[in-house]
MARGU-81724 format. One record per residue (C-alpha): residue in three letters; x, y, z. Coordinates in pm, whole numbers, plus 32768, in hexadecimal, padded with zeros to 4 digits. Example, Ala and Ser with C-alpha at 12.3 -4.5 7.8 and 13.67 -1.06 7.14 Angstrom:
MARGU-81724
r: ALA | px: 84CE | py: 7E3E | pz: 830C
r: SER | px: 8557 | py: 7F96 | pz: 82CA
end
This chain:
MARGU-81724
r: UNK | px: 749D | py: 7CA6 | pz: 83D7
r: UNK | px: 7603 | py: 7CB8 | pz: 8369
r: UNK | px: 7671 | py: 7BEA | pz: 8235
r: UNK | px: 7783 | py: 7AC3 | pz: 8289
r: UNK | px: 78C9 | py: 7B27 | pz: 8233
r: UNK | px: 7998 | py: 7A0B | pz: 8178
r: UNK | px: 7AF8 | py: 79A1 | pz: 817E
r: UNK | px: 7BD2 | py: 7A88 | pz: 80A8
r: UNK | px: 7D0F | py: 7A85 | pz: 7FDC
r: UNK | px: 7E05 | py: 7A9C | pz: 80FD
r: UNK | px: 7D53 | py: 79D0 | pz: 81EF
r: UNK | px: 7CC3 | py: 78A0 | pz: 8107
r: UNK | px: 7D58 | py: 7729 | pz: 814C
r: UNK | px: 7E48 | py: 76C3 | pz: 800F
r: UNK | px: 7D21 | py: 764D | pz: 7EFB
r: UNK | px: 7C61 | py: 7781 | pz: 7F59
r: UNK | px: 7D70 | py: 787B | pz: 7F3B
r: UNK | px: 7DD0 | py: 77D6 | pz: 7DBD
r: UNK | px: 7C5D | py: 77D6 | pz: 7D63
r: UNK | px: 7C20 | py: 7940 | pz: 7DAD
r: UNK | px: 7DA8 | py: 79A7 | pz: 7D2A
r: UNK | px: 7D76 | py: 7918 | pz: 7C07
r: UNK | px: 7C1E | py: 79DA | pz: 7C01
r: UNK | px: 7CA7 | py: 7B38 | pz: 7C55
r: UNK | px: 7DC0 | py: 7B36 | pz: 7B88
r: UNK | px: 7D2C | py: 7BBE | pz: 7A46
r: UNK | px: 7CC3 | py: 7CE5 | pz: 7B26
r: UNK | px: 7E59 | py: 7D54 | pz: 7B87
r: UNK | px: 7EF6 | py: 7CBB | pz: 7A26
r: UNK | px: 7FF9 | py: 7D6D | pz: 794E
r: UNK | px: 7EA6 | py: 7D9D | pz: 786A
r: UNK | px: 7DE3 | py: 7E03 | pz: 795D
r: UNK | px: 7EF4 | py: 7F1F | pz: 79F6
r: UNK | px: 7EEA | py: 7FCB | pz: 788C
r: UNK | px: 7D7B | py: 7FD7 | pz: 7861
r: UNK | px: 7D79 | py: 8062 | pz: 79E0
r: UNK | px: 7E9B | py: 815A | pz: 7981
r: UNK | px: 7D7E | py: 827A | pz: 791C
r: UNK | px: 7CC0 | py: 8251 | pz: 7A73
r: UNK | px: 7DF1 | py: 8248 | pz: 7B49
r: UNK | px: 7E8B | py: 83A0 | pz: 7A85
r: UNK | px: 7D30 | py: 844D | pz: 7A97
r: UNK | px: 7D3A | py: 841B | pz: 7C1B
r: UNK | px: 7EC4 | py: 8490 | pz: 7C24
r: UNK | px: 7E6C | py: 85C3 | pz: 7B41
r: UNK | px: 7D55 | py: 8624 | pz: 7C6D
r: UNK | px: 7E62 | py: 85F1 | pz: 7D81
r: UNK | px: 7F3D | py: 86E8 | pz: 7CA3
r: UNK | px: 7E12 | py: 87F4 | pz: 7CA0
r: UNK | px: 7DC5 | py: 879F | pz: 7E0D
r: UNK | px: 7F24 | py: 881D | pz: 7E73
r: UNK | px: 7F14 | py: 8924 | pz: 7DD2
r: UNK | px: 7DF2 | py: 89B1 | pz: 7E38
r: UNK | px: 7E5C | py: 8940 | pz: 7FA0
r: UNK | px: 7FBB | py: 89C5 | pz: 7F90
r: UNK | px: 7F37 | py: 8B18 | pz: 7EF4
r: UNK | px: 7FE4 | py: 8ADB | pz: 7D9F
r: UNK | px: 7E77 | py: 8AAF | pz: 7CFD
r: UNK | px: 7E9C | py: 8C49 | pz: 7C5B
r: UNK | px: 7E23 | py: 8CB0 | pz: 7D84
r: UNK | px: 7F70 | py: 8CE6 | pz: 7E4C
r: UNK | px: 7F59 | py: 8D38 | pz: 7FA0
r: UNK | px: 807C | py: 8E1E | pz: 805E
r: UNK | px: 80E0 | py: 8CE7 | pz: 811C
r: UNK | px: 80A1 | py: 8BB9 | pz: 8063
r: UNK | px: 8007 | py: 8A98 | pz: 812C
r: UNK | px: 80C3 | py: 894A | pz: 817D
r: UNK | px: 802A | py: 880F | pz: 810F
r: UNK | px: 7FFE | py: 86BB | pz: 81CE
r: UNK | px: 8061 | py: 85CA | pz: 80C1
r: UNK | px: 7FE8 | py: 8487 | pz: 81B4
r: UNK | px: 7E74 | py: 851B | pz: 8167
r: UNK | px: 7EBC | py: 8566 | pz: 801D
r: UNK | px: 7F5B | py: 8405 | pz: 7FB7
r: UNK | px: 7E47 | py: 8380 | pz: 809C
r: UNK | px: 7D37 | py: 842E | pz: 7FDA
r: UNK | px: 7DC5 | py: 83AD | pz: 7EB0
r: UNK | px: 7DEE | py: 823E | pz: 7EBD
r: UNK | px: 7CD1 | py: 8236 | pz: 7F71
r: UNK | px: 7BE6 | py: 82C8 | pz: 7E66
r: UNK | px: 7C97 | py: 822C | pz: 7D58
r: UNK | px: 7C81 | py: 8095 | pz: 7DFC
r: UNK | px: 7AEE | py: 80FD | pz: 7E80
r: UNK | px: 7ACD | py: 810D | pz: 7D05
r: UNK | px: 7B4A | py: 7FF5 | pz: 7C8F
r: UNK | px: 7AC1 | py: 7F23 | pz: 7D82
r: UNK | px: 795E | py: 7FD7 | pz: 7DC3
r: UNK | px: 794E | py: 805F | pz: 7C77
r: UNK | px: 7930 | py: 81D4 | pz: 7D0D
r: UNK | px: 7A3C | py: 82A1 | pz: 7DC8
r: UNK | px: 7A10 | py: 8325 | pz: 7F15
r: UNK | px: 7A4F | py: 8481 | pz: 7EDE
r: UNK | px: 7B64 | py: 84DF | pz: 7FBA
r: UNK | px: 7C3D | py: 859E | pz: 7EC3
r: UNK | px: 7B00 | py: 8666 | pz: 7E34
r: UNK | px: 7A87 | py: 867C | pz: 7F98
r: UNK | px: 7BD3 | py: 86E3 | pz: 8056
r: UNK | px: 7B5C | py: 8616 | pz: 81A9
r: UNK | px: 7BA0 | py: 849E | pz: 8233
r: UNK | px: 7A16 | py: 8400 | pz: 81E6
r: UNK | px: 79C3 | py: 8316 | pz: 8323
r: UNK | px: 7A09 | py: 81D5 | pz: 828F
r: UNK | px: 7B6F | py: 8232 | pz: 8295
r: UNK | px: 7B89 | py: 8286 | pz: 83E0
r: UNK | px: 7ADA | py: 8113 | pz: 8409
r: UNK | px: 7BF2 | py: 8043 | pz: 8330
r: UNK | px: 7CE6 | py: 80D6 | pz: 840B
r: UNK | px: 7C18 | py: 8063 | pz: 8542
r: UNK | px: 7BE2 | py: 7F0E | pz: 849F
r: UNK | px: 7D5C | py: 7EE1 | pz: 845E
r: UNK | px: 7D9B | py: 7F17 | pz: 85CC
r: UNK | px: 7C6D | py: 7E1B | pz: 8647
r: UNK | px: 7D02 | py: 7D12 | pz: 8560
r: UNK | px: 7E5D | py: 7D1A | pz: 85C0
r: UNK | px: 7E10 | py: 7D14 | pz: 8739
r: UNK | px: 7D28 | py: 7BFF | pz: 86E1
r: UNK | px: 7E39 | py: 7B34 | pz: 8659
r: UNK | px: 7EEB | py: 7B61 | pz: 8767
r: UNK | px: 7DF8 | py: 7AD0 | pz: 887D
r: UNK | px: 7DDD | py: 799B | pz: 877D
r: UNK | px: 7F27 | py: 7948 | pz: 87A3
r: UNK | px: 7F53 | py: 799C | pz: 8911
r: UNK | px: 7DD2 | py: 7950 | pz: 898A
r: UNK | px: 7E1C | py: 78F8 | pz: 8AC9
r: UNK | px: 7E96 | py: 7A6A | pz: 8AF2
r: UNK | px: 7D9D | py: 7AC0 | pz: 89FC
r: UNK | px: 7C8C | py: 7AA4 | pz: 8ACF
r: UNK | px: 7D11 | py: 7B97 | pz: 8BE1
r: UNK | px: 7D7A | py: 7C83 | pz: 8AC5
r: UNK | px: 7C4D | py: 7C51 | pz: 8A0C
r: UNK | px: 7B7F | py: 7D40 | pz: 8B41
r: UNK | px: 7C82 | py: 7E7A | pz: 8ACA
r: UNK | px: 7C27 | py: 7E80 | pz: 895C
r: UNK | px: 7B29 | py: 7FA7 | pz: 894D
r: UNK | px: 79E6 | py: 7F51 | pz: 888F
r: UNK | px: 7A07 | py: 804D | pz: 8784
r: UNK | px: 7B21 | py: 7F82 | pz: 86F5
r: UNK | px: 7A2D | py: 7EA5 | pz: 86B7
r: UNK | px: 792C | py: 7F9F | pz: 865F
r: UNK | px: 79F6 | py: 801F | pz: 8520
r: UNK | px: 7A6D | py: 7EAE | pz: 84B9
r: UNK | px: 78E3 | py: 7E4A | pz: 84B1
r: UNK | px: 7890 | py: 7FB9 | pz: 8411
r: UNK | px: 79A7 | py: 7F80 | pz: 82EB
r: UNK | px: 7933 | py: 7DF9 | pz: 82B2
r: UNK | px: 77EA | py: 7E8C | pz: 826D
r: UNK | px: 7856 | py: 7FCA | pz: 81C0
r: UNK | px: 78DF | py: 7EBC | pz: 80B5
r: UNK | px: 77E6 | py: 7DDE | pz: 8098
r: UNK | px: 76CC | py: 7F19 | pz: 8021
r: UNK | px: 77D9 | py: 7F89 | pz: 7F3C
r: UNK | px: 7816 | py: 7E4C | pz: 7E6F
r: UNK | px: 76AE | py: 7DF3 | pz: 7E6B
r: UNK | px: 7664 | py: 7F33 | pz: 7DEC
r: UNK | px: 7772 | py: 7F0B | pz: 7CBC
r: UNK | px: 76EC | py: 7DAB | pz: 7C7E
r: UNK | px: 75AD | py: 7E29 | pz: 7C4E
r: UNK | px: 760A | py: 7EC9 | pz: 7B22
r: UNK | px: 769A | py: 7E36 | pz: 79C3
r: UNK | px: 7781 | py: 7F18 | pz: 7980
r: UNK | px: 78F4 | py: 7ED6 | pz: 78C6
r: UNK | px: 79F0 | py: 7FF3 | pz: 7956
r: UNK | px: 7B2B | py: 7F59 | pz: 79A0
r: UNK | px: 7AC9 | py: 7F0B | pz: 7B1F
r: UNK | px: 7B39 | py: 7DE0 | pz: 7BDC
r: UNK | px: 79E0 | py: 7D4F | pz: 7BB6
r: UNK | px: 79D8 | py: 7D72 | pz: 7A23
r: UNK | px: 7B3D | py: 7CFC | pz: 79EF
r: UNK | px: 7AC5 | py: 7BBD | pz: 7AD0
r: UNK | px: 7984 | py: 7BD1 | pz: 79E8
r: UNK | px: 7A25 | py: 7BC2 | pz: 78C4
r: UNK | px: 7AE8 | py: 7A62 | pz: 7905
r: UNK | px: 79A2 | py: 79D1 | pz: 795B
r: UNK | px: 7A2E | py: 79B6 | pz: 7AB4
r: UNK | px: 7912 | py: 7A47 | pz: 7B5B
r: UNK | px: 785A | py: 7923 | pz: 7B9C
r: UNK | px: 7992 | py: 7858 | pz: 7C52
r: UNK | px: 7959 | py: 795D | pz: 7D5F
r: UNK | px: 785F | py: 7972 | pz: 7E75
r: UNK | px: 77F0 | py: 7ADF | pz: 7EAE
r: UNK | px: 7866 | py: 7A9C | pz: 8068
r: UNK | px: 79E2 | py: 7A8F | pz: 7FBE
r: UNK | px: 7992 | py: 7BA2 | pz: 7EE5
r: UNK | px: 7915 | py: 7C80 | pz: 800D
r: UNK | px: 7A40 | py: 7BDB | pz: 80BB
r: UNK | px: 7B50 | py: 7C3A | pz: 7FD7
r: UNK | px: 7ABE | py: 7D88 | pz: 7F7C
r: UNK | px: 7B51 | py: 7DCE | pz: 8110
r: UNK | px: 7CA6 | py: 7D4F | pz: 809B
r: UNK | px: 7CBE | py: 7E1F | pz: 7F5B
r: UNK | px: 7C53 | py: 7F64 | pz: 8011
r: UNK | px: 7D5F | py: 7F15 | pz: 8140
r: UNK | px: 7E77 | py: 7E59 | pz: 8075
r: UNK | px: 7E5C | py: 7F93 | pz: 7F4D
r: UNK | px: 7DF8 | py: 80B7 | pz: 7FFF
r: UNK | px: 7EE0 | py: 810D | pz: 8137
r: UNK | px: 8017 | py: 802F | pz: 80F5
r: UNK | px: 804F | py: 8105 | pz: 7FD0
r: UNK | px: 7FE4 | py: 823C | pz: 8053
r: UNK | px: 80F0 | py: 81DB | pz: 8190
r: UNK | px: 8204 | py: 81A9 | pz: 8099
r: UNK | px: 81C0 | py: 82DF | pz: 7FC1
r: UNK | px: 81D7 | py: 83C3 | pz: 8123
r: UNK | px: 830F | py: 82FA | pz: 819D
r: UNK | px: 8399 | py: 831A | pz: 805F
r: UNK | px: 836C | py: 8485 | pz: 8043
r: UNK | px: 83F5 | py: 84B6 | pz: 8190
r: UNK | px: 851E | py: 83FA | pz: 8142
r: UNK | px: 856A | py: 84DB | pz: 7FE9
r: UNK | px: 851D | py: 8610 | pz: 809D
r: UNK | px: 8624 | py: 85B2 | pz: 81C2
r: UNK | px: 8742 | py: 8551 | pz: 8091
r: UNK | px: 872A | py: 8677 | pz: 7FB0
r: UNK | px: 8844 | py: 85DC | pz: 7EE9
r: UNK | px: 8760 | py: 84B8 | pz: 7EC0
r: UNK | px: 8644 | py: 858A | pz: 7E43
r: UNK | px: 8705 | py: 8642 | pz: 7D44
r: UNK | px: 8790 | py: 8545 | pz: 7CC2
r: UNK | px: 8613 | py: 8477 | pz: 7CB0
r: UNK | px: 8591 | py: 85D2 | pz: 7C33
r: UNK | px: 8672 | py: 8608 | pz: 7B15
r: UNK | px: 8629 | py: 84B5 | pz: 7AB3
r: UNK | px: 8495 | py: 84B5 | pz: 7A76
r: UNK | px: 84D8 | py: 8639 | pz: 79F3
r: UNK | px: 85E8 | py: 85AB | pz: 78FC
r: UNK | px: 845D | py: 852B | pz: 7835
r: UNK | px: 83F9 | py: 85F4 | pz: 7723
r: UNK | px: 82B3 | py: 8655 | pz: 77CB
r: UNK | px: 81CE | py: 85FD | pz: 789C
r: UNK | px: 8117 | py: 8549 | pz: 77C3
r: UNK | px: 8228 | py: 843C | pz: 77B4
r: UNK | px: 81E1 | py: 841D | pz: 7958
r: UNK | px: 813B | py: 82C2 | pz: 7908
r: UNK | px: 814D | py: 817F | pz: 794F
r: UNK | px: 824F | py: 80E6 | pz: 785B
r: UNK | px: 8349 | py: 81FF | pz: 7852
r: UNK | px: 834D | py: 820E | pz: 79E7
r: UNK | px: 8398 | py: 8099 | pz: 7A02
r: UNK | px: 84CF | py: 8102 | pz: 793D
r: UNK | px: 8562 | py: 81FD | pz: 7A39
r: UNK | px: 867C | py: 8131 | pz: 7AE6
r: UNK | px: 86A0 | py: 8230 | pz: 7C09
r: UNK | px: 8512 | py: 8257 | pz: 7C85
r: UNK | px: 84EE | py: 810C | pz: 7C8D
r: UNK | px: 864F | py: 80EE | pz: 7D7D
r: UNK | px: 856B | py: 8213 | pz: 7E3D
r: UNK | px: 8456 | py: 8112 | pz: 7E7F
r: UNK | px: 8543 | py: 7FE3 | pz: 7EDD
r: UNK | px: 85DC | py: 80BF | pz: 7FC6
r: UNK | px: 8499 | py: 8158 | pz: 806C
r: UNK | px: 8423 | py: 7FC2 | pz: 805E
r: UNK | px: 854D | py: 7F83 | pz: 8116
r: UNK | px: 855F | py: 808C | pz: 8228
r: UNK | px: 83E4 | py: 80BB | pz: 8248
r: UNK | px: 8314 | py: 7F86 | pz: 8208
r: UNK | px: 81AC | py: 7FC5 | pz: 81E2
r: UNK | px: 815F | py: 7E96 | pz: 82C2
r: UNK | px: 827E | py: 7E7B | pz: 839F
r: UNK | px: 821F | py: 7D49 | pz: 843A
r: UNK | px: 8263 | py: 7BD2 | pz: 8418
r: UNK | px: 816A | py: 7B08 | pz: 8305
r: UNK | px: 8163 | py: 79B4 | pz: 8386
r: UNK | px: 8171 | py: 7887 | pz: 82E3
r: UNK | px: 80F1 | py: 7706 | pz: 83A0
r: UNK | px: 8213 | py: 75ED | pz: 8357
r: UNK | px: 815A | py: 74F4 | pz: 8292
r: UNK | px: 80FB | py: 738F | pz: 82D3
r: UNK | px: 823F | py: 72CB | pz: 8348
r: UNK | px: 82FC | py: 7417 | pz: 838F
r: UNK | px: 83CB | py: 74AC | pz: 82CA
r: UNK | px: 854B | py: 750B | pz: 82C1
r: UNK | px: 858E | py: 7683 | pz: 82B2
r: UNK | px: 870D | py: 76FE | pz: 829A
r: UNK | px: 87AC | py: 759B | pz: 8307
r: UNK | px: 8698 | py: 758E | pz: 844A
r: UNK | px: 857B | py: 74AF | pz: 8474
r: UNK | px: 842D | py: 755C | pz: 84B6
r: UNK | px: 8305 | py: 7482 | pz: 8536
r: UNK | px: 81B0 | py: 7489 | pz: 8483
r: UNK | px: 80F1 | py: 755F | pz: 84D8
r: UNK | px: 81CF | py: 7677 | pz: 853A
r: UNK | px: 8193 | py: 77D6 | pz: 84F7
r: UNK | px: 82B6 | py: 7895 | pz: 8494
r: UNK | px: 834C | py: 79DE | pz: 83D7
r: UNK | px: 842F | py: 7ADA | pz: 8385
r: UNK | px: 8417 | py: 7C35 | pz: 8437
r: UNK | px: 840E | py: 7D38 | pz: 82FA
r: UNK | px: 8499 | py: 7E48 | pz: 83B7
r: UNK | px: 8594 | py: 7D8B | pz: 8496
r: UNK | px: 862C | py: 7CF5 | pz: 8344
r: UNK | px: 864C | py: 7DEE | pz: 8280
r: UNK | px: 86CF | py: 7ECC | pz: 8372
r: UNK | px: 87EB | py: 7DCE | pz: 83DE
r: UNK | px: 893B | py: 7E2A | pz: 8391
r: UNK | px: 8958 | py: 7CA2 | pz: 8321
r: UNK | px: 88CC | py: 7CD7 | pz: 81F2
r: UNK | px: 8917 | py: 7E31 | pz: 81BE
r: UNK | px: 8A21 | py: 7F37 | pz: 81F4
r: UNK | px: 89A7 | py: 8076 | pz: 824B
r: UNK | px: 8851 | py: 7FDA | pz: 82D4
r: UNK | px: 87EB | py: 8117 | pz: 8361
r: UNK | px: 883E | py: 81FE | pz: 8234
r: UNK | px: 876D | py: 824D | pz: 8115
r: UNK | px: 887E | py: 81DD | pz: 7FEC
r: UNK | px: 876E | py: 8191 | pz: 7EC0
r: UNK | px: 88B6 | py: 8161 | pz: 7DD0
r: UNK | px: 88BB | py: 8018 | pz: 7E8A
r: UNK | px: 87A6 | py: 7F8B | pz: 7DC6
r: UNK | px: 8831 | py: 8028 | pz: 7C69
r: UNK | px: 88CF | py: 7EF8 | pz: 7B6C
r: UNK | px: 8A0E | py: 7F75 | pz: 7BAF
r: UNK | px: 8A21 | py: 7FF9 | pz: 7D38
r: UNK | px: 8B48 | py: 806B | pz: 7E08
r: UNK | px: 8C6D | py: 7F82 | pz: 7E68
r: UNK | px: 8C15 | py: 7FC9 | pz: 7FDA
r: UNK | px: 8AB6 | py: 7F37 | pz: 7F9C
r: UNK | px: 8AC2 | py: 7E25 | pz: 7E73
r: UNK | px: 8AD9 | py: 7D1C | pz: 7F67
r: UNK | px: 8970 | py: 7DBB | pz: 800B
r: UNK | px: 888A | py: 7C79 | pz: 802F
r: UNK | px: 8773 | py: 7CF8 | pz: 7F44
r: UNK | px: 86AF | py: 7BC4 | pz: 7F47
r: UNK | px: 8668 | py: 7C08 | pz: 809F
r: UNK | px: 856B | py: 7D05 | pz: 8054
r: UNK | px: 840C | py: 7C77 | pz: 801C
r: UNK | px: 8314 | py: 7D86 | pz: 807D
r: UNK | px: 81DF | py: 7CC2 | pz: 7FBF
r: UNK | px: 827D | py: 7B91 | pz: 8054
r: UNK | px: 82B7 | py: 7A61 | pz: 7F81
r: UNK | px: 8258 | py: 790A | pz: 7EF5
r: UNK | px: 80ED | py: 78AE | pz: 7E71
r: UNK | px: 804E | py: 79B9 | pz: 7F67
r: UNK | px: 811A | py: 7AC5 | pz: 7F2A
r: UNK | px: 8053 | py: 7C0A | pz: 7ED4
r: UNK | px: 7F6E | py: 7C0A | pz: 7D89
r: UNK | px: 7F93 | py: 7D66 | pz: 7D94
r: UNK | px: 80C6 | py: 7DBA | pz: 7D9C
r: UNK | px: 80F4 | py: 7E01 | pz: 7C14
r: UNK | px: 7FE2 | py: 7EDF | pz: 7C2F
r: UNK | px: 80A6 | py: 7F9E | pz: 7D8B
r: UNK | px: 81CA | py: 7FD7 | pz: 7CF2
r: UNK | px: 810F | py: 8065 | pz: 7BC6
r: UNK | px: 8036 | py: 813A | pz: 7C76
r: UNK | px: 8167 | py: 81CA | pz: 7D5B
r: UNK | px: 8237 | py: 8244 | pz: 7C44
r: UNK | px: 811B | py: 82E1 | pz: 7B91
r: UNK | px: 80DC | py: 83AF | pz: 7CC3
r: UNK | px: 823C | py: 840C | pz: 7D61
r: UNK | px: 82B3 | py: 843B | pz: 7BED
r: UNK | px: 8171 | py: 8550 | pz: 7B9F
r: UNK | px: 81CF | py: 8609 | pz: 7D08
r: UNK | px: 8334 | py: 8643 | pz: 7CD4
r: UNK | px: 82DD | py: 8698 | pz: 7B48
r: UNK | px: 8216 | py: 8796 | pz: 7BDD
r: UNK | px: 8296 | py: 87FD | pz: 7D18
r: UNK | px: 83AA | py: 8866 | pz: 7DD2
r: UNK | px: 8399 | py: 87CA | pz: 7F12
r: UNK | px: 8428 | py: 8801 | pz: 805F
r: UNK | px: 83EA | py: 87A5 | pz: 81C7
r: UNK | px: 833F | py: 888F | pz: 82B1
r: UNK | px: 8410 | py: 8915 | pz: 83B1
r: UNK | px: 8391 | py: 885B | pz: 84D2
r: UNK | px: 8389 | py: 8724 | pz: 8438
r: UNK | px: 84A5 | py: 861C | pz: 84D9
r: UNK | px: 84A7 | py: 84BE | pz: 8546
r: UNK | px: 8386 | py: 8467 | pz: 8464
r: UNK | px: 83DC | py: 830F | pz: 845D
r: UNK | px: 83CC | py: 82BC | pz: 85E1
r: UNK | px: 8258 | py: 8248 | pz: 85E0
r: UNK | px: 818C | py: 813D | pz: 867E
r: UNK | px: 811F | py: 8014 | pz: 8597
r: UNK | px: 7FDD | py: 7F3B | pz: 85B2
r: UNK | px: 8016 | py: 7E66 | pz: 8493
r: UNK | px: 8002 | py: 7FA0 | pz: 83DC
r: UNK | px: 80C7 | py: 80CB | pz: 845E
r: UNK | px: 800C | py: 8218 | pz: 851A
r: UNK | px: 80C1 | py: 8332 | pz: 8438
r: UNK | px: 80B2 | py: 8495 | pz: 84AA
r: UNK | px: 8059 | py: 8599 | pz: 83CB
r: UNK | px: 8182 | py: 85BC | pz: 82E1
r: UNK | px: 816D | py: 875B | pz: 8270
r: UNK | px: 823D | py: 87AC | pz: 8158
r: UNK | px: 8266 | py: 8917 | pz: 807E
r: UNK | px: 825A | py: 8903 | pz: 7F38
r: UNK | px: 829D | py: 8A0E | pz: 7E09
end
């Protein structure tokens, strides 16, 4: 019989959500990031080797050296490296070189959820709609809740202090605040909400750099400019002015989660830029619609990272950067998101250290994809010397 799964992070009413914040937050602290820092490069250093030996640059070079999907390989690797800190082991994609089922299942379960939420708010449609959703939606969402239930039972059975989610949690004597239905529960959130989002970023991203070589060079000779690649960590790339204007820009033009994260008006309504809004309204900001809106900034369609430098051009100084809020904002705004940003440079910084890397020939309009919440990327091949 399948365990109850318990409200999570996202989903929790207000005292909930602050009880189990306040919880997971030693887990994705400043603290916490540099005793992570070893895990995270150990899992970047196996992408590295995993392109190589993919790509043919491994010592073994082949006459025509292979292109190399980067969405597996960024896939593989957040993937493996947020299954271990949340289940304690990783799930062996990188080492592996293949998608493990559960995967496949997340991106199944992202799809069931999202059309569920939309027959909740329109149910009287819902119910005629309800008839086209094909069972193995629902399959995979029921096959990943249980998927993460056996894994954190099976890292709470033993006592072990590694770094993990469960140990940082441990360690405040935190533990016990918990019941283990919202542990199972947000176990689901950390391997959706840290997994594909960046993975999605790092592909658009590349994709973006690869289409503006003037915009990789410049990016390139910037991480090169360290003394080696030892120095590739986490306080020096925090430093680099100009990849972290790459990642506001690929935030901007390619949100991970494209879509609108509502908020409910509270009790007596509220009054949101000079307009009344009842209680109990549900209401939001389309990511993608905003930040591609020539309102708030010039060039909306044009990947210009020098518009999030200190000191940007005249023609976009006047750019509306407040608008952009891709781990959205207020008391629920993403625990992770130290941890993202973290995580992305150390892994677009070590490829272009490494690499040369250009776009396969075929490759064009990358960007036009469908979106369930979560968008349905295409292979994105790429050469690489």
């Amino acid at each position: 019989m399948a365990k109850q799964v318990h409200s999570d992070i996202i989903r929790a009413d207000n005292p909930t959500h602050s009880r189990q914040r306040r919880i997971f937050s030693h887990a994705f602290s400043d603290k916490a990031l540099k005793e992570q820092e070893s895990l995270i490069r150990g899992y970047v250093d196996l992408l590295i080797s995993k392109i190589r030996e993919e790509s043919g640059l491994d010592g073994h070079m082949r006459t025509n050296p292979s292109t190399v999907d980067m969405v597996r390989m960024y896939n593989f690797t957040t993937f493996d490296i947020m299954a271990d800190l949340t289940f304690g082991e990783p799930l062996g994609m990188l080492k592996g070189g293949e998608y493990v089922p559960w995967v496949s299942n997340i991106f199944g379960s992202v799809k069931y959820m999202v059309l569920g939420s939309f027959l909740r708010v329109y149910p009287l449609f819902g119910r005629i709609a309800a008839a086209f959703i094909p069972n193995s939606l629902l399959e995979k969402k029921k096959k990943h809740d249980q998927f993460a239930i056996e894994r954190v039972d099976r890292r709470l059975q033993y006592d072990m202090d590694r770094g993990d989610i469960w140990s940082l949690v441990q360690r405040s004597a935190d533990l016990d605040n918990i019941t283990r239905g919202e542990m199972y529960a947000n176990a689901q959130v950390f391997m959706i909400a840290g997994t594909e989002t960046t993975a999605t970023l790092l592909s658009g991203l590349t994709y973006l750099l690869c289409q503006n070589s003037d915009k990789m060079n410049k990016l390139v000779r910037e991480i090169r400019s360290l003394a080696c690649q030892q120095e590739l960590n986490i306080t020096n790339l925090q430093r680099l002015p100009y990849l972290n204007a790459c990642l506001e820009e690929g935030l901007r033009l390619y949100p991970p989660a494209p879509v609108i994260a509502p908020r409910v008006a509270p009790l007596g309504g509220a009054t949101v830029c000079g307009r009344f809004v009842p209680e109990g309204t549900s209401g939001g900001v389309a990511q993608y619609a905003a930040y591609r809106s020539a309102y708030n900034f010039a060039d909306p369609s044009e990947f210009v990272p020098e518009r999030w430098l200190s000191s940007p051009p005249e023609r976009h100084a006047s750019d509306k950067r407040e608008v952009l809020r891709p781990f959205s904002y207020g008391p629920r705004n993403c625990l992770g998101k130290n941890f993202a940003y973290h995580e992305l440079r150390l892994i677009l910084a070590s490829l272009l250290w490494t690499f040369d890397v250009s776009l396969e020939q075929s490759i064009s309009n990358w960007l036009d994809q469908k979106t369930y919440g979560i968008w349905e990327k295409q292979p994105l091949y790429v050469r690489l010397r």
